[in-house]
Structure formats: C-alpha cells, structure tokens
N, C-alpha and C positions, 0 to 999 in steps of 0.2 A: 697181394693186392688185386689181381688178374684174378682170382676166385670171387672178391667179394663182389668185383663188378659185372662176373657173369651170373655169381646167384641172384643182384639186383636186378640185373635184367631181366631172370627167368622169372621172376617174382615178378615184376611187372608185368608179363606177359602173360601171365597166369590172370592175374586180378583183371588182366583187360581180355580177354579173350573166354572171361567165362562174365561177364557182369550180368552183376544182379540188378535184376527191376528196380527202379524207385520205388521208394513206400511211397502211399496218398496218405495223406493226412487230410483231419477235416480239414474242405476248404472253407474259407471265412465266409464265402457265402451260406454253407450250409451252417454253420455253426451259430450265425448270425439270427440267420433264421428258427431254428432249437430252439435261441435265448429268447426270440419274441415272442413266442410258445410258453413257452414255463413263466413269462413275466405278465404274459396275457391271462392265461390259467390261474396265476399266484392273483392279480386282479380281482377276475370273478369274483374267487372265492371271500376276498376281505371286502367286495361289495357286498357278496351277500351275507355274511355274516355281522356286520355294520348295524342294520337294520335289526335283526333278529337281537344285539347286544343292545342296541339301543331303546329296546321297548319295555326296561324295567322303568315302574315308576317310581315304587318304593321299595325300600327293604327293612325288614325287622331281623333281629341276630340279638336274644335273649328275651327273657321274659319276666314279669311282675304278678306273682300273686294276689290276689283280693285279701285286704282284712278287712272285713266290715265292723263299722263303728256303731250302727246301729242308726247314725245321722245321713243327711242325706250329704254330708261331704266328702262321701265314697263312690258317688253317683259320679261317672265319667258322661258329659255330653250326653242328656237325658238318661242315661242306661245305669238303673240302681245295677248296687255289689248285689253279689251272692250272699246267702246270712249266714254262711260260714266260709270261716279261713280256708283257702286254697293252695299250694305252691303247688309252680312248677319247675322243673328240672331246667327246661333248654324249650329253647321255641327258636325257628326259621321259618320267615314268611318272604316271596317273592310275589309281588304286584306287577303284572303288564301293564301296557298302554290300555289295552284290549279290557279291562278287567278281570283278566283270570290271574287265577291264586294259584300259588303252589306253598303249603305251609305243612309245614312239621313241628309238630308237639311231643313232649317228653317227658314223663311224671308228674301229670296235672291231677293230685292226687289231695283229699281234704285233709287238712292240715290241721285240726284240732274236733274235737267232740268223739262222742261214740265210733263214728266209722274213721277214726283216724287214720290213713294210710290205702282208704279208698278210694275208689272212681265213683261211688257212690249210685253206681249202675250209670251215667248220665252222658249225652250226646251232647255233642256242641259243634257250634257255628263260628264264623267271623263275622266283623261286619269291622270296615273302615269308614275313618271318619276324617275329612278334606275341610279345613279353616275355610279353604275359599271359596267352598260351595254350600255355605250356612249349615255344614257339619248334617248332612245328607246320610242317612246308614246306607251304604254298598254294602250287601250282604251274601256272601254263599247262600248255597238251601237252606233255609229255614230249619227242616227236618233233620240236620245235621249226620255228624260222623259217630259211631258208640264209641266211647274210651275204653283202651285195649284194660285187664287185669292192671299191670301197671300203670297206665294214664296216658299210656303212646295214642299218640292218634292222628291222622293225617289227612287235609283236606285239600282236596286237586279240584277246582273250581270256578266257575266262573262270578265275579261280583254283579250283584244287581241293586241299582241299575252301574252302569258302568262309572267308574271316578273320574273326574274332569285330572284334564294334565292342563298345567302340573296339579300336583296337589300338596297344597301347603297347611302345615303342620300337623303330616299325618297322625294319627290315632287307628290302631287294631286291636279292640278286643276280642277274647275270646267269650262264647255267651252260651248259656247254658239253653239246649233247645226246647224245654221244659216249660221254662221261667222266662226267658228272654234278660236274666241281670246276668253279670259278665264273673267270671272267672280268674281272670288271668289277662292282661296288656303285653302286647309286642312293646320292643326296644326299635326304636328307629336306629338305623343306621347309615 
C-alpha cells in the first residue's frame, strides 16, 4: 500500500512540476465577431442577387408551330401566319424588366411542302406582345438571327421599345425577317 502511495505522489509531482500551458480557444469575442462577418457578407450577397432574380418579366418553356389555314384566323395580334406549316422542337425565352431577351430555339424547321425538314434559308426575330399595353410589338432586330442547318437559332437581345411591367397576357412570336408573319409562338410559363 506504501508503493501505491508513493508512486501517487511521484505522479503528482510530475504532472505539477512540468505543466503545460493552457490551450486558447476562440474567445467568444473573437468568434462573435467571425459570425458577424460571414452573416454580413452572406447578406450582401442575397441583396445583390434579389434584384438581378427579380428582373424576369416573362418566361416562355416550349413552343407552337404555325399551320396556316389560309384564313385570317391564324393571324396572332395583327401578325398573319407563315403560308407554310412550321414545327419547332423546343423554345426558351427569358424577358427582363429591362427588355432584353435571352431566347433559344430548336428545330424550327418547315414542316410540310417541297422543303420539308428545312430552315428554308430564313432569319427570324421575336417580337412580344403585352394585353396591357394595346398589344405594342417589342421587338429584337428586325434583321434577325440565320437558322442554324437544323433550325437552332438563338437570340440575345434587346426588345424595342421596351415592355411595360407587368405585362399581362403575354404573347412571343417568332417572325420570319423576310415577311414579318410569324413562325412559331412561345408557351408562357
């Protein structure tokens, strides 16, 4: 018993006669401080991107080819059809506040006659149309984009003039820049 109480003590004496430093730890001032950093920063950033989310007006996500009937009850909002059948594949349009366009087109391709399965060499435009601004054309360049071999085509632009916000019950055709009658209609989404 006389050993275990001298190896305790020698153990004790040991642990106190060599002691090691405390560790620091963050102190809560500094850590406090960190977190108003990273929650200030996290901030900013969802401010500024707020604004930059908030400036779609419309969106389109699919698309409607033209059959023309030969009547004028194929005419969308003053804008006769094309005088031949159209389809297209896939269409994405993004509208700003701003009026610029970001749209994507996908095998707008003629869809019956002779050049079946062609772009038929042809350019084309958008142009949106706003219920509550007496149906106004905002339109890309006039002079439009070429359609790729397959009918790809993509327009990054600005509308003219620009679309009132909101804009209610919008309308996007696509419009042949040749002819000015339309192609192909975005899907609101």
């Amino acid at each position: 018993m006389n050993t275990m109480k001298s190896l305790a003590a020698s153990l004790s004496t040991i642990s106190t006669s060599n002691p090691k430093p405390p560790k620091r730890g963050i102190s809560r001032r500094s850590f406090l401080g960190a977190s108003l950093v990273v929650g200030g920063v996290m901030f900013v950033m969802v401010a500024v991107a707020q604004p930059a989310m908030a400036q779609n007006l419309v969106r389109f996500n699919g698309g409607i080819g033209v059959i023309p009937t030969g009547s004028t009850n194929t005419t969308v909002r003053t804008v006769p059809a094309a005088g031949q059948i159209w389809v297209i594949r896939d269409l994405a349009a993004d509208v700003k506040q701003d009026g610029s366009i970001r749209l994507d087109g996908r095998g707008l391709l003629l869809g019956a006659g002779n050049g079946v399965g062609s772009n038929a060499n042809q350019s084309v435009f958008a142009t949106l149309f706003c219920a509550n601004d007496g149906n106004v054309q905002h339109s890309s360049t006039l002079t439009g984009v070429a359609l790729e071999v397959d009918g790809d085509f993509r327009i990054d632009d600005t509308l003219s003039p620009a679309p009132p916000n909101p804009c209610t019950s919008p309308v996007l055709l696509i419009r042949s820049a040749a002819s000015g009658s339309w192609f192909a209609a975005g899907i609101p989404r």
